[in-house]
Gaussian input, Z-matrix of N, CA and C with variables (Angstrom, degrees):
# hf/3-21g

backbone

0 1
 N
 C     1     B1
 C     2     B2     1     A1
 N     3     B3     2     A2     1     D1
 C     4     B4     3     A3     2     D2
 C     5     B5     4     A4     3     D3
 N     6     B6     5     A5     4     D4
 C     7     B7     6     A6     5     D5
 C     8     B8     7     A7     6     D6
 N     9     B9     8     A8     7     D7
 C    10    B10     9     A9     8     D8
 C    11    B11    10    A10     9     D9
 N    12    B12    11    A11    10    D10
 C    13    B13    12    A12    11    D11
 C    14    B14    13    A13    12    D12
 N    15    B15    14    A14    13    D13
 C    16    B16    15    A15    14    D14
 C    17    B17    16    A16    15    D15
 N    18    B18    17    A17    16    D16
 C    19    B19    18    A18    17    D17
 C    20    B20    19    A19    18    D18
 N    21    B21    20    A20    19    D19
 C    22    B22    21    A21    20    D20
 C    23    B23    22    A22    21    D21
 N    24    B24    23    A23    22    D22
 C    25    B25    24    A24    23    D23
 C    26    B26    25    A25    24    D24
 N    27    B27    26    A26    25    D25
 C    28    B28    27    A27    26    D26
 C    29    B29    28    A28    27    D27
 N    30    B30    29    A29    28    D28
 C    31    B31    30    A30    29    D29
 C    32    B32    31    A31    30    D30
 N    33    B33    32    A32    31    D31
 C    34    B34    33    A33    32    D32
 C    35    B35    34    A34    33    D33
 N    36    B36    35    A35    34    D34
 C    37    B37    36    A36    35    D35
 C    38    B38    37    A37    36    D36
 N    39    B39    38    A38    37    D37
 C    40    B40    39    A39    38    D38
 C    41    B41    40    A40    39    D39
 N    42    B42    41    A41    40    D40
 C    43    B43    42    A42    41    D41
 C    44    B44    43    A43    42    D42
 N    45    B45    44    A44    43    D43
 C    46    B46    45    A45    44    D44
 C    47    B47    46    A46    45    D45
 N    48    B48    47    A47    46    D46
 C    49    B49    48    A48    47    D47
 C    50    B50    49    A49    48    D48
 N    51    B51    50    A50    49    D49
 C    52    B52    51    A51    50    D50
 C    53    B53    52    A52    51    D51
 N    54    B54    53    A53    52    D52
 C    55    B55    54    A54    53    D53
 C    56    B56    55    A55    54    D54
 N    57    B57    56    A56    55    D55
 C    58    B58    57    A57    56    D56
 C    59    B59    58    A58    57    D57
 N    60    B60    59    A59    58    D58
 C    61    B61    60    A60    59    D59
 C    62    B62    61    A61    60    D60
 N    63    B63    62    A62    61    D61
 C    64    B64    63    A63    62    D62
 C    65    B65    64    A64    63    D63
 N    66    B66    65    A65    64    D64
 C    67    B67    66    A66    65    D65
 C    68    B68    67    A67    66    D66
 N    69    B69    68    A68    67    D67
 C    70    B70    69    A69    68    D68
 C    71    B71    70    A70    69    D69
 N    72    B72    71    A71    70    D70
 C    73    B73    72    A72    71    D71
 C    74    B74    73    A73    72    D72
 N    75    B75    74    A74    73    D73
 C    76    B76    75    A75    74    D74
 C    77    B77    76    A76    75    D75
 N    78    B78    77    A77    76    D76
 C    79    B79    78    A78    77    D77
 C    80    B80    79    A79    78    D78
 N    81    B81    80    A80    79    D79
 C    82    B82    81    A81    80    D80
 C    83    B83    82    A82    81    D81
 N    84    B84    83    A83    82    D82
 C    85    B85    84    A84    83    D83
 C    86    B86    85    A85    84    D84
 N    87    B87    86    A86    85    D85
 C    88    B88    87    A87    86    D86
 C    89    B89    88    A88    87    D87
 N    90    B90    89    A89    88    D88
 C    91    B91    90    A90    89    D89
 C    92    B92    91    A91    90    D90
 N    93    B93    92    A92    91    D91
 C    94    B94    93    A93    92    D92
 C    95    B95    94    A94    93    D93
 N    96    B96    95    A95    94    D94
 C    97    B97    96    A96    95    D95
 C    98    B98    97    A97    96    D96
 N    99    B99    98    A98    97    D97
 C   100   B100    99    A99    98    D98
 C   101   B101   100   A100    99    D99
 N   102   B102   101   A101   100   D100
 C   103   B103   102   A102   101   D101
 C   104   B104   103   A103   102   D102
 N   105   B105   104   A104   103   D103
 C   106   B106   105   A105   104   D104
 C   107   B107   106   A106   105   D105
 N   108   B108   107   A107   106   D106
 C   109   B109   108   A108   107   D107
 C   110   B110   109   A109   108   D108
 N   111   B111   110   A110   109   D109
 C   112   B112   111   A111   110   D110
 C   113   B113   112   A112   111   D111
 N   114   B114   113   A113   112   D112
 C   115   B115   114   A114   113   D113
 C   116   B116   115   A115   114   D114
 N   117   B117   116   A116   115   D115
 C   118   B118   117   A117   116   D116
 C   119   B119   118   A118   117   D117
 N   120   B120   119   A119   118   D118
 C   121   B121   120   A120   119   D119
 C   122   B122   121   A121   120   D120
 N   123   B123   122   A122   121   D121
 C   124   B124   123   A123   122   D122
 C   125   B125   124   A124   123   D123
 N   126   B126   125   A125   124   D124
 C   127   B127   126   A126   125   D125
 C   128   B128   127   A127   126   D126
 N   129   B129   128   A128   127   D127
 C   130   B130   129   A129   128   D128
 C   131   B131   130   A130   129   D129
 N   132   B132   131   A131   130   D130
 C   133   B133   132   A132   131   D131
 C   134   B134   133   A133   132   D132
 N   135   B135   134   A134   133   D133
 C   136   B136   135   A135   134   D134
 C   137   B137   136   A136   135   D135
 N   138   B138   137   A137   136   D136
 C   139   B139   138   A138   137   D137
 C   140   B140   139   A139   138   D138
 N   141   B141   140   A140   139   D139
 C   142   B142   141   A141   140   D140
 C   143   B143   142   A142   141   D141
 N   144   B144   143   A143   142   D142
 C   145   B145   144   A144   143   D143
 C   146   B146   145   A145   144   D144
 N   147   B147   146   A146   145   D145
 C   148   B148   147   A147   146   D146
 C   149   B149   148   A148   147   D147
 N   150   B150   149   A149   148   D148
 C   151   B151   150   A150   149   D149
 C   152   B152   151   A151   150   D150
 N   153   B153   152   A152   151   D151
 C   154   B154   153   A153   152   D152
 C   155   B155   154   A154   153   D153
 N   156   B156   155   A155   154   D154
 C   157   B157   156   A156   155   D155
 C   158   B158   157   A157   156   D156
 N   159   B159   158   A158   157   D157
 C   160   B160   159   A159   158   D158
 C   161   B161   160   A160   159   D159
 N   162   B162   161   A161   160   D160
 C   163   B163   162   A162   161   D161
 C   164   B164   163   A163   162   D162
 N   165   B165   164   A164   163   D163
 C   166   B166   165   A165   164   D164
 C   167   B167   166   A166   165   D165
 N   168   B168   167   A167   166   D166
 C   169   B169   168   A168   167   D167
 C   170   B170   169   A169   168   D168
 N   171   B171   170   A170   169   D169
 C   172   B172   171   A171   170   D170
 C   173   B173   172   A172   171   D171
 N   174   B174   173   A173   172   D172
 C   175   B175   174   A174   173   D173
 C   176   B176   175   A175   174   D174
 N   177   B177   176   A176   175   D175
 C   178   B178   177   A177   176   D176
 C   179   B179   178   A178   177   D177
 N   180   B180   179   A179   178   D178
 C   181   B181   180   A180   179   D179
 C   182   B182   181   A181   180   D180
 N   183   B183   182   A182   181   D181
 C   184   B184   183   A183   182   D182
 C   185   B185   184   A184   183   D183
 N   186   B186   185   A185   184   D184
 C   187   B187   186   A186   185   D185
 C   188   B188   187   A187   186   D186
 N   189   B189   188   A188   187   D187
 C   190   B190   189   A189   188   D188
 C   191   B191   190   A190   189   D189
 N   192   B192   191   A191   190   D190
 C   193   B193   192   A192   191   D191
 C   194   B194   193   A193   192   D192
 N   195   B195   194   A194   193   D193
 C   196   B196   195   A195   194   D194
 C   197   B197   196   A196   195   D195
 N   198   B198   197   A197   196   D196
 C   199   B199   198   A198   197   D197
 C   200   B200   199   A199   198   D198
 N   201   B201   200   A200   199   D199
 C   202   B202   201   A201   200   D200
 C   203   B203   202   A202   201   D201

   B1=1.4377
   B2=1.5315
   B3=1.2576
   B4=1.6020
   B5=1.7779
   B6=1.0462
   B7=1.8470
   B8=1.3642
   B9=1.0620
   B10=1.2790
   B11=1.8837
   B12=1.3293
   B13=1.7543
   B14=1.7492
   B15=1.4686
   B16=1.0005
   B17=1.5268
   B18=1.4003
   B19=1.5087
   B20=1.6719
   B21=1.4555
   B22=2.0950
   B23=1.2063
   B24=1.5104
   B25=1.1619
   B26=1.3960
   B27=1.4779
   B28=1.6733
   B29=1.5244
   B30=0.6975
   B31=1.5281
   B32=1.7194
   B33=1.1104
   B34=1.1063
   B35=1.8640
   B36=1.5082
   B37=1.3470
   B38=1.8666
   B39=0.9903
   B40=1.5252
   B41=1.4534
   B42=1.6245
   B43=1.4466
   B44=1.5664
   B45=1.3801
   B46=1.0465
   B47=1.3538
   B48=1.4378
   B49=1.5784
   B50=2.0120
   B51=1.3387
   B52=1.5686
   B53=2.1736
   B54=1.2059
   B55=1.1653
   B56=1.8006
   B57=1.3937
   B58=1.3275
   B59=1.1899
   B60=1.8670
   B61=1.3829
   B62=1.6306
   B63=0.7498
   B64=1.3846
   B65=1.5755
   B66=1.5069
   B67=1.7581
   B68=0.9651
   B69=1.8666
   B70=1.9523
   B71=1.3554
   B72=1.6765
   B73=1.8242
   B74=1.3921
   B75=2.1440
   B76=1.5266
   B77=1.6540
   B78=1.2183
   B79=1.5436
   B80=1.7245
   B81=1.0667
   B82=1.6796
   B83=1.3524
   B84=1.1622
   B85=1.6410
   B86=1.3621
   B87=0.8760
   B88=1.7925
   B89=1.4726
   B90=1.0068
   B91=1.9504
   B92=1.0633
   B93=1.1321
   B94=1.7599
   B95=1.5999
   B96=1.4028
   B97=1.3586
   B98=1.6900
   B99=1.3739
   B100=1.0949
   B101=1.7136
   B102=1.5464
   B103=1.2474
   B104=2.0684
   B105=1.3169
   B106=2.0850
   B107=1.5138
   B108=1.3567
   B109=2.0055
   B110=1.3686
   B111=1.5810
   B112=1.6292
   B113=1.3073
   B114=1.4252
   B115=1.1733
   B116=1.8884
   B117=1.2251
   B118=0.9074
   B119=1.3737
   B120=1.2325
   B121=1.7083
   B122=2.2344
   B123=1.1797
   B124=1.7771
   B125=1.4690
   B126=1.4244
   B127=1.3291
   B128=1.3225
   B129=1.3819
   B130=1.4146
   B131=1.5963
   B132=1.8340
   B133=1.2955
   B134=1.6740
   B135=0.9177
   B136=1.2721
   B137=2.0317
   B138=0.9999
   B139=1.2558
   B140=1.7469
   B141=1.2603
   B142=1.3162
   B143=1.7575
   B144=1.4249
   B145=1.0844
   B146=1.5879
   B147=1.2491
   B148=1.3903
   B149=1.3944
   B150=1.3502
   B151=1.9169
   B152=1.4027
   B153=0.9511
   B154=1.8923
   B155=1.4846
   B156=1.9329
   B157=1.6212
   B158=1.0293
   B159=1.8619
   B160=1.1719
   B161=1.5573
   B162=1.0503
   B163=1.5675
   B164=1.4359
   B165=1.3931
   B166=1.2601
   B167=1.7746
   B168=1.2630
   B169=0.8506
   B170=1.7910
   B171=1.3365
   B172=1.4096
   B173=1.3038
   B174=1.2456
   B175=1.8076
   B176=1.0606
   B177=1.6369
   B178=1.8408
   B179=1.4321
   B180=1.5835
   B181=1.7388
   B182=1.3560
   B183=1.8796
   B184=1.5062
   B185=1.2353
   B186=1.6875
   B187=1.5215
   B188=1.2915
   B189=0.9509
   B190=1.5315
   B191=1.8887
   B192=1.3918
   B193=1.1317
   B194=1.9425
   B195=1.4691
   B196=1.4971
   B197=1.4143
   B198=1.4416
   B199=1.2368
   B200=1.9192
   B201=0.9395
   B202=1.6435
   B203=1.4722
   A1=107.40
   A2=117.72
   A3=111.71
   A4=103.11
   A5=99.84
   A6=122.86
   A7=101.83
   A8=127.99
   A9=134.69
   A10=104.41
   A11=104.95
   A12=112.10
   A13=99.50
   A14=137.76
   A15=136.44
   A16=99.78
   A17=112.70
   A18=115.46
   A19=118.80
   A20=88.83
   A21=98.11
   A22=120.41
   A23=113.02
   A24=136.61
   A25=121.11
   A26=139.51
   A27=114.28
   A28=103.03
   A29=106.66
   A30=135.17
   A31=114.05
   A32=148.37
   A33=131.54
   A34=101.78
   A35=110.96
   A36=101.59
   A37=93.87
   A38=121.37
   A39=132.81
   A40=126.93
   A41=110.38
   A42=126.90
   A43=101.53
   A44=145.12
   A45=161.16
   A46=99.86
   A47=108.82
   A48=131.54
   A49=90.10
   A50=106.81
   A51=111.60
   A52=95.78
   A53=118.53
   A54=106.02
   A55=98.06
   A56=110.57
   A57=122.92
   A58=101.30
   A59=128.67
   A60=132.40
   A61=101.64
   A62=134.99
   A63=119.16
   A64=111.25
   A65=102.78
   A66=102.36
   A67=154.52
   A68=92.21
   A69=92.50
   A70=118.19
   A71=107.58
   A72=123.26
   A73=95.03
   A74=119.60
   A75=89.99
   A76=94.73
   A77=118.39
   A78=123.71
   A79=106.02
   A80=96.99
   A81=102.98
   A82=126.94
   A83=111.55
   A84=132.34
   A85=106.21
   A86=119.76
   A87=126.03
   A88=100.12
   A89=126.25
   A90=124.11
   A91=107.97
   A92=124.92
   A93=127.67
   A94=128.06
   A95=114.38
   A96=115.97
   A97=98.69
   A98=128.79
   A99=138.68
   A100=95.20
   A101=119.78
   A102=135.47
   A103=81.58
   A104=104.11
   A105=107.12
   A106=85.85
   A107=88.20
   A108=89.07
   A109=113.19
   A110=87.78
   A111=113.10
   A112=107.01
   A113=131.23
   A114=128.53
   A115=112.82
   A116=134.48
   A117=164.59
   A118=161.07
   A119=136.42
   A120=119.37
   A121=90.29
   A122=89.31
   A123=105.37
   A124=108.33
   A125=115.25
   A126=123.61
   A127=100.41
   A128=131.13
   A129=129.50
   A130=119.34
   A131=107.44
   A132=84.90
   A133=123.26
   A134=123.74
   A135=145.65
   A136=101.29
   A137=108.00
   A138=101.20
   A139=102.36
   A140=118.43
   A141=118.56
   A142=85.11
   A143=118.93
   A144=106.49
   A145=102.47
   A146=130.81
   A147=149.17
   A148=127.89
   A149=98.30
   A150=87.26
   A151=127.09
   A152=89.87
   A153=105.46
   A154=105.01
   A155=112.49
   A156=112.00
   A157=118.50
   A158=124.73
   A159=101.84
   A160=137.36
   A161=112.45
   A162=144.15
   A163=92.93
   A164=140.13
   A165=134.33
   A166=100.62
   A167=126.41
   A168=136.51
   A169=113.73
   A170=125.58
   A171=111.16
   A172=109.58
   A173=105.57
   A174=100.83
   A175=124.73
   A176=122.30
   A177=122.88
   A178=103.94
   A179=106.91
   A180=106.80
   A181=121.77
   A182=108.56
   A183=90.40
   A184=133.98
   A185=105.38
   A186=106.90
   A187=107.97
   A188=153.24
   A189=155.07
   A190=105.39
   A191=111.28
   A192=141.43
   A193=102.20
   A194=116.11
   A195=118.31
   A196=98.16
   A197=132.58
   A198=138.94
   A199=117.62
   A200=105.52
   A201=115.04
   A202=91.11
   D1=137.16
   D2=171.05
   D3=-153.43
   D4=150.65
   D5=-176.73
   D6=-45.77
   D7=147.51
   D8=169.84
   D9=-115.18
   D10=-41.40
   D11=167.22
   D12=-156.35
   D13=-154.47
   D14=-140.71
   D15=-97.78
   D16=-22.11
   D17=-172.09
   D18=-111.63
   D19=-15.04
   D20=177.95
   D21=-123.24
   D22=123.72
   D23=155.35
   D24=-49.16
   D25=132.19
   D26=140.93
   D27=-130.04
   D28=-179.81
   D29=-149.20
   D30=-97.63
   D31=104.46
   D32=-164.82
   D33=-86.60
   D34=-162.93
   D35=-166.78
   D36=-97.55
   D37=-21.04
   D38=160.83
   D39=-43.51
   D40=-43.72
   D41=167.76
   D42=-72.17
   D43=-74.61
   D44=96.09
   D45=72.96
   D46=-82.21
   D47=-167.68
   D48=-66.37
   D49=-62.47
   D50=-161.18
   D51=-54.57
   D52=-28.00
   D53=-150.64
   D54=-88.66
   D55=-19.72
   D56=-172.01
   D57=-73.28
   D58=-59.75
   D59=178.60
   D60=-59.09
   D61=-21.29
   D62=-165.40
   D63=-92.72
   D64=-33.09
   D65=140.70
   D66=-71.42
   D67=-23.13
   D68=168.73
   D69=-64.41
   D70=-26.68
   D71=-155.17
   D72=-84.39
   D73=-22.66
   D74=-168.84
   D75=-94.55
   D76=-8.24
   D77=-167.40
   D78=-79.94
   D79=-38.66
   D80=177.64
   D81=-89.43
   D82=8.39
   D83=-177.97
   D84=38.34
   D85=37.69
   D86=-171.11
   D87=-75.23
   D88=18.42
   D89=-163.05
   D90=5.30
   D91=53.49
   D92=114.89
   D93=-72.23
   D94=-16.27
   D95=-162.25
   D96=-91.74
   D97=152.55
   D98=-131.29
   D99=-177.63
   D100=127.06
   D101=-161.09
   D102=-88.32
   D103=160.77
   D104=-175.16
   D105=-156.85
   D106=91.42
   D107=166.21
   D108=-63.43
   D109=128.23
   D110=179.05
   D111=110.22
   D112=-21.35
   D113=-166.36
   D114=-143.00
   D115=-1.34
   D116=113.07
   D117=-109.57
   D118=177.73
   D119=169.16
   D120=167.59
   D121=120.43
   D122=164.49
   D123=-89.33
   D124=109.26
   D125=173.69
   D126=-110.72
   D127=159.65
   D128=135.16
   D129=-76.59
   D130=168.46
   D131=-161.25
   D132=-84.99
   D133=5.17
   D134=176.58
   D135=-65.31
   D136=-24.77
   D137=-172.21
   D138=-104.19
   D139=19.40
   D140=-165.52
   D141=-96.52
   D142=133.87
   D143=173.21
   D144=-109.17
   D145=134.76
   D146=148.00
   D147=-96.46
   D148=121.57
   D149=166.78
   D150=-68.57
   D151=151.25
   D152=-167.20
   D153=-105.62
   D154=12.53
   D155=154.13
   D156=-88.94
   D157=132.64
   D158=152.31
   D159=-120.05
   D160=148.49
   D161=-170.77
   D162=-23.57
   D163=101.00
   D164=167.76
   D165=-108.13
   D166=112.42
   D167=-172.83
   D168=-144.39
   D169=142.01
   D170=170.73
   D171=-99.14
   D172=94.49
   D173=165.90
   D174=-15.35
   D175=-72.17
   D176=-170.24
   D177=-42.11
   D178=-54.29
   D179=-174.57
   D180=-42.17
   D181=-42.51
   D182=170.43
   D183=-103.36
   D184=-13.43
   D185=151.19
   D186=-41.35
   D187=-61.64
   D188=-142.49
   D189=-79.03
   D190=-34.62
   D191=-173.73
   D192=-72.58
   D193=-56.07
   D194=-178.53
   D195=-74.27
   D196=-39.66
   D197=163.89
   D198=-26.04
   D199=-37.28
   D200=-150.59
   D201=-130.95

């Protein structure tokens, strides 16, 4: 992966290739596929944790706020 300017990533054909096998291997259960901290992990969804707050915020206020 490398910067393209301060806010975009792209992808080289190296990332690309690794990110495709690493889905075929977890999609095809072929046990080759293998969890790579930092860059993968097979959870079910029960283990997905989400917060159960939600974001009450007034937009205009902080639009108005990055504005100024």
């Amino acid at each position: 992966m490398y910067l393209i300017n301060r806010r975009t990533k792209d992808f080289t054909e190296a990332d690309i290739v690794k990110i495709t096998e690493t889905y075929h291997h977890w999609h095809d259960k072929d046990d080759q596929y293998e969890d790579i901290p930092g860059f993968c992990k097979s959870v079910s969804l029960d283990e997905i944790d989400l917060p159960e707050d939600e974001d009450d915020f007034d937009f205009a206020e902080r639009f108005g706020k990055l504005k100024g």
